[in-house]
N, C-alpha and C positions, 0 to 999 in steps of 0.2 A: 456372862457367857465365858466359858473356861477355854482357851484355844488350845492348852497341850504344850508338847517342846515341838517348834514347828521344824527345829533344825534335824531333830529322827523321828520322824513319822512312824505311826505304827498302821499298817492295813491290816485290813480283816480276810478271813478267810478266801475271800477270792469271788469267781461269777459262779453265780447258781445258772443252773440248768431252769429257762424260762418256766413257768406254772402254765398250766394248763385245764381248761373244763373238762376236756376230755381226752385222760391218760391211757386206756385203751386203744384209740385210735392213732395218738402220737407214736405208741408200742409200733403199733402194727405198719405204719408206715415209715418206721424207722428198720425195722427186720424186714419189711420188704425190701427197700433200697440195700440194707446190708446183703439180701441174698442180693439180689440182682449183681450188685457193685460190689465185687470184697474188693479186690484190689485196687490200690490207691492210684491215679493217671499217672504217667508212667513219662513227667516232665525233662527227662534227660535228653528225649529224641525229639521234643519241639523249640526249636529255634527260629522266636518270630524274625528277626535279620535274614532268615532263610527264607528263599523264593519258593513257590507251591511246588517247581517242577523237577525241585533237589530232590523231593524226595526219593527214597529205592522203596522197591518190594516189599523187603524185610521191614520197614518202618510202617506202610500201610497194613502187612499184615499183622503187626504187631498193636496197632492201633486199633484196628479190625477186631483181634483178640479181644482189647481191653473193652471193646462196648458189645459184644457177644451178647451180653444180657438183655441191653436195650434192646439189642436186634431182635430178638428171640421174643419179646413182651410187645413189640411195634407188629410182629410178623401175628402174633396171635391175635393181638386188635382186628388186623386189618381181616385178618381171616372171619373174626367174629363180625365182621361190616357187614359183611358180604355173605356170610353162611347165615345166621340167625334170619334175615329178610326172607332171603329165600327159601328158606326153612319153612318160616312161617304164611308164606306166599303159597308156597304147596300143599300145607296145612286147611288153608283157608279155598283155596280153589279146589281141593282135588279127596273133598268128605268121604272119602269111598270105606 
């Protein structure tokens, strides 16, 4: 077994991107999260040493801002909770 010059290493190209069975679905909820999330968290204005009640305005709504997307994807769930039921409840009772 040949071990090399151990004193300069040579590495290989680097980390592969994990495989996967199915590259379609990784696509697609990888573009999902990039639509939702482009912007990166926005770390300059959280200081855990900081007490909850520092915070100002401008930094909730700037935080606000940054999860706009979630908000937006959580509001249309909940919508679908509640609308598709009942949807299909008036569907079901009301054959006319």
């Amino acid at each position: 077994m040949e071990l090399g010059n151990i004193s300069q290493p040579t590495y290989g190209p680097g980390l592969e991107a994990p495989r996967s069975s199915t590259p379609g679905l990784v696509a697609m909820a990888s573009g999902f999260l990039r639509l939702v999330q482009p912007n990166p968290l926005p770390v300059e204005m959280i200081d855990f040493g900081q007490s909850q009640t520092e915070f100002n305005q401008e930094d909730i709504r700037e935080l606000l801002l940054y999860e706009l997307g979630f908000l937006v994807c959580a509001a249309i769930g909940v919508l679908f909770i509640i609308l598709v039921p009942l949807v299909g409840c008036c569907f079901c009772c009301c054959r006319c």
